[in-house]
Structure formats: C-alpha cells, structure tokens
GUVEX-291774 format. One line per field, with one value per residue (C-alpha): x, y, z; residue in one letter. Coordinates in nm, 4 decimals, decimal comma. Each point is the difference from the previous one (the first is absolute). Layout:
X: [X:...]
Y: [Y:...]
Z: [Z:...]
resn: [A:...]
***
This chain:
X: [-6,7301:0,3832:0,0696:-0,2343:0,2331:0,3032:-0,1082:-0,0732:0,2825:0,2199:-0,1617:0,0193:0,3945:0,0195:-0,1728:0,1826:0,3479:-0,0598:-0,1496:0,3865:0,1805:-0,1916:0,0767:0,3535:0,0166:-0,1121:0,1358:0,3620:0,0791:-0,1445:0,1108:0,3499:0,0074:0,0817:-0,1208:-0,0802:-0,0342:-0,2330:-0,3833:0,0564:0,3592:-0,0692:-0,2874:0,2110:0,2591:-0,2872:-0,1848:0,3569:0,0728:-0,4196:-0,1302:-0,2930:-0,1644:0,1432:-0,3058:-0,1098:0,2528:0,0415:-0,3268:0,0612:0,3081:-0,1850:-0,2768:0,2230:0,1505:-0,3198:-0,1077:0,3195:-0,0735:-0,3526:0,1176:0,3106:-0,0678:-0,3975:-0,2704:-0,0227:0,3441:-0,0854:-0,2486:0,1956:0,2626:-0,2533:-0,1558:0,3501:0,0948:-0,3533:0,0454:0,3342:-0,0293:-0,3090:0,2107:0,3060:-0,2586:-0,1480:0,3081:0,1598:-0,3470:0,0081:0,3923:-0,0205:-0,3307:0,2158:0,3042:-0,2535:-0,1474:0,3178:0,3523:0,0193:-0,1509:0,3073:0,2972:0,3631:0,3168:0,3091:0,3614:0,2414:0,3533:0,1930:0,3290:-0,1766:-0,2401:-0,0308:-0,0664:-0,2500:-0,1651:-0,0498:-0,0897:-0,2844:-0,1454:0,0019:-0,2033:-0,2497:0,0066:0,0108:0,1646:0,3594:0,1251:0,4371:0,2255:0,3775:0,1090:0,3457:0,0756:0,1065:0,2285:0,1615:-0,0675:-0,1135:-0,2170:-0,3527:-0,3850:-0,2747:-0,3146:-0,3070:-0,3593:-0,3697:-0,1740:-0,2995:0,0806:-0,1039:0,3043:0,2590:0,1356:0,0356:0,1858:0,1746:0,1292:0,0807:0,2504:0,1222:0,0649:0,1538:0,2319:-0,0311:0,2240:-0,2895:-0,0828:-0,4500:-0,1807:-0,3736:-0,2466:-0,3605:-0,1595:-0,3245:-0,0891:0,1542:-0,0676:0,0674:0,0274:0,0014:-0,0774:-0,2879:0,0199]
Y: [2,0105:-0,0515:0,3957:0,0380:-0,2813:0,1639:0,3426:-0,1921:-0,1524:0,3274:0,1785:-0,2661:-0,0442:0,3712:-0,0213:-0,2224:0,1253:0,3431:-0,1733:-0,1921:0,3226:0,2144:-0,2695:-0,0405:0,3944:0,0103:-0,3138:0,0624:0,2893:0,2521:-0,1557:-0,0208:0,2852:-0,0725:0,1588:-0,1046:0,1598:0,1609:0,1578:-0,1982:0,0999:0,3254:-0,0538:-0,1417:0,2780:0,2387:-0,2237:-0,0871:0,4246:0,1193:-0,3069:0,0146:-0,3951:-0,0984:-0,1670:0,3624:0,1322:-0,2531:0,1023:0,3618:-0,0358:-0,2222:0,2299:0,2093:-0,3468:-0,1202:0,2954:-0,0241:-0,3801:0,1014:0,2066:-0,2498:-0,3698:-0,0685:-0,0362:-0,3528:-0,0136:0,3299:-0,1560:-0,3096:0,2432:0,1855:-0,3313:-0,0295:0,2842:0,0391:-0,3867:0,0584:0,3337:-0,1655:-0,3415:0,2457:0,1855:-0,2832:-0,1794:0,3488:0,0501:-0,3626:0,0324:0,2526:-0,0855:-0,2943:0,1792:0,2210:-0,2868:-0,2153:0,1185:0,3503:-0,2218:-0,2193:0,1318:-0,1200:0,1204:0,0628:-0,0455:0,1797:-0,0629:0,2386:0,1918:0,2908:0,0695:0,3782:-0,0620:-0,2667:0,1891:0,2935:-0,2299:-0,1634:0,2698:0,1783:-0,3461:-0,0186:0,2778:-0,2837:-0,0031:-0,1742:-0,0725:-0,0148:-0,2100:-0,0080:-0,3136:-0,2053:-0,2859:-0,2878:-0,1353:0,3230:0,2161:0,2369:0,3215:-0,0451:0,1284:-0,2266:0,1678:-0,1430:0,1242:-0,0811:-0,0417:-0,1221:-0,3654:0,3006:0,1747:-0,2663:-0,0368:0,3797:-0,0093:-0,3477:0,1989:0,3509:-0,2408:-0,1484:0,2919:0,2041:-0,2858:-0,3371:-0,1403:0,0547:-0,2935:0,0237:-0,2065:0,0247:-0,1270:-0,0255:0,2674:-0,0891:0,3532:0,2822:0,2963:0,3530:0,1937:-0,1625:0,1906:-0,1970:0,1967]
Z: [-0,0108:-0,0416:0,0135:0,3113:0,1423:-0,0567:0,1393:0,3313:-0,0156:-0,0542:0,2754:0,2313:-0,0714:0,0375:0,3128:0,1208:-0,0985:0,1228:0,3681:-0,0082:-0,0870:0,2752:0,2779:-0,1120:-0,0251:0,3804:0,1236:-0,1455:-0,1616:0,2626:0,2987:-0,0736:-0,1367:-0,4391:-0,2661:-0,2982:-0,3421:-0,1663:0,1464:0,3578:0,0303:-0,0263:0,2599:0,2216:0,0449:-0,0031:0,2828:0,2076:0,0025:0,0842:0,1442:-0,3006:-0,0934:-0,2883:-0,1391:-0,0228:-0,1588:-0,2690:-0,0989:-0,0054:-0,1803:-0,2730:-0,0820:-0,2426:-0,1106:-0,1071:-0,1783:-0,2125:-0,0583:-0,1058:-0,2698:-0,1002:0,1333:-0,1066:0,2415:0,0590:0,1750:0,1394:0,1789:0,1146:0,1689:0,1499:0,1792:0,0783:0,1767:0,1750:0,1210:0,0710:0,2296:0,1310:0,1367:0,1345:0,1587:0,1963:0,0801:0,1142:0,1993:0,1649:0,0539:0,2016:0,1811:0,1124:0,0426:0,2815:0,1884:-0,0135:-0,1252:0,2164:0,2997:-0,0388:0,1584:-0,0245:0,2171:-0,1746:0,1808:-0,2499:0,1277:-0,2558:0,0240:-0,2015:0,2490:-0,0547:-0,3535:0,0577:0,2750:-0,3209:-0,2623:0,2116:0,1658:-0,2874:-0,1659:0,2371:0,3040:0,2414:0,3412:0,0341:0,3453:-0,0616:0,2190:-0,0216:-0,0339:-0,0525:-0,2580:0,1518:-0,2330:-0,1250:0,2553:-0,1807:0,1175:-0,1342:0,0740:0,0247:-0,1030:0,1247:-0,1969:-0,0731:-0,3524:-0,1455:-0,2297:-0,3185:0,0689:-0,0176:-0,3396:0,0077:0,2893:-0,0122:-0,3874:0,1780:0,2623:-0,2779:-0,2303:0,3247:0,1491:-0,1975:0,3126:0,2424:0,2271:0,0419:0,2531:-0,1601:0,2665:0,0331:0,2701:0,1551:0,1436:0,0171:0,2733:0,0521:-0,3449:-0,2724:-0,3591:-0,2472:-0,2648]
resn: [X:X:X:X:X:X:X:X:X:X:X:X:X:X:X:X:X:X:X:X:X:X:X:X:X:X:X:X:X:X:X:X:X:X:X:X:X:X:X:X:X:X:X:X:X:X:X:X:X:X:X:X:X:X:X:X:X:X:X:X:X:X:X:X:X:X:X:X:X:X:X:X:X:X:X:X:X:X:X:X:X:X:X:X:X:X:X:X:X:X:X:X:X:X:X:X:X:X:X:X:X:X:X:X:X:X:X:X:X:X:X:X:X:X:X:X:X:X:X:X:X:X:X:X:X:X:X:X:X:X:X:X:X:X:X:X:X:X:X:X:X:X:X:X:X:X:X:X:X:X:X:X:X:X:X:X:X:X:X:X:X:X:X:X:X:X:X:X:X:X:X:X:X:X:X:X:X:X:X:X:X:X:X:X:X:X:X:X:X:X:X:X:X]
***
C-alpha cells in the first residue's frame, strides 16, 4: 500500500511540476523572448527562427533522449520523464493554443497610437517598419527647450506588438520621447496580420 502511495504521489508531483514549468515556459520565457538551457532552450531558438510550437518540439527532440535513457537510466524513471515531457508539451500546447485564441479576439482588436518624438527619425522610421510593415505618418518638429530639429512619428499597432516595438525605440534611440495612447478605431488601411 505504501509503494502504491508513493507512485501517486511521484506522478502527481511530476504532473504538477511539468504543468508549472510549461506555464512559466509560455508565460515568461517565450514572451520576452529568453532561453533557457537544455531541450526547451533549444526549442525556443528553433521556435523564435520557424515559428514551430515548442511543446512539439520538446517532444521531438526527446524521443532520441529517451531511447538513450532506456538503455542507460532504467525504466521506471524512463517512464516518469516520459509523463513529463508528454504533460509538459501537452500544457505549452494549450496555453500557446488559448494565448493566442485570446490574443485573436482581444489583443490584435486593441489598438494603441504611438507619438515617437526622436532626433533619429530616419533610423527609427527603418527599424520599425522593418518590425512590423506598418504605416508611419513623419512630422518635422522643433524642441522647445533646445531648439533642436526633430521628427515626430505618429503610427498604429496592435497592444501584441508593443514590447517589440517599445524595445526596437529603445535599442535605436534610447533618448526617444513616446506618447502610447489607447485607439478606439482605426479607418482606412490598417494591416492585421
């Protein structure tokens, strides 16, 4: 009775663990774009450069794993990695599934306008096209302290686009002055995808 207690209790905790690690995986590491070591930071990179799930690639790049642990490791915590990895890719999965089923009703719904004032407004006008293939309308502008010649770049984005694009301003010109608003509709052309 004692031994059929602790097997419950070992796949539960392993349940449970690898449920954590796949929502932390999604919730953290993917978004913001980190990597961590090992099986999923390999997935990652592989998922960040082809756009691949990387619940299914952590179980592709297992397979050959397990059959090494097989032959080295013992069964029993061959089998306990195996309920691992299959609960693990299964809760990425769903939480990458639901993400972006919310990210479609809601998050590309939700439109912000950016202001950019920026004395590197060619390079910024590059750097953010280039990000997203969005529209940026460019007025010249004038400091008012310094008076100093800058561009005010005015542009449309869906809320899932803004920490790449708040980190492509900063990365381009960390002195950049951004007015972040909330748009409630937005006419004419205006790219979804």
């Amino acid at each position: 009775m004692l031994i059929l207690f602790r097997l419950i209790y070992q796949i539960i905790l392993v349940g449970l663990c690898s449920m954590l690690f796949g929502f932390a995986y999604n919730t953290f590491l993917i978004p913001h774009k980190l990597a961590s070591g090992g099986v999923t930071g390999i997935a990652f990179f592989i998922h960040h450069y082809l756009h691949i799930n990387t619940g299914l690639i952590v179980l592709i790049i297992n397979i050959p794993l397990l059959i090494l642990g097989i032959k080295y490791l013992g069964k029993r915590f061959i089998l306990y990695t195996i309920y691992s990895v299959v609960v693990l890719s299964y809760t990425v999965i769903a939480i990458y599934v639901a993400g972006r089923a919310v990210d479609m009703v809601y998050t590309n719904q939700n439109k912000l306008t950016l202001r950019i004032v920026t004395e590197k407004g060619d390079e910024l006008i590059d750097a953010l096209i280039h990000l997203h293939s969005r529209g940026i309308t460019v007025h010249n502008a004038e400091g008012a302290y310094a008076h100093k010649p800058k561009k005010v770049l005015t542009t449309v984005i869906t809320r899932f686009e803004l920490n790449e694009t708040k980190h492509t301003i900063k990365i381009t010109d960390p002195h950049a002055f951004v007015n972040i608003s909330q748009t409630l509709e937005v006419m004419g052309r205006f790219r979804k995808n």
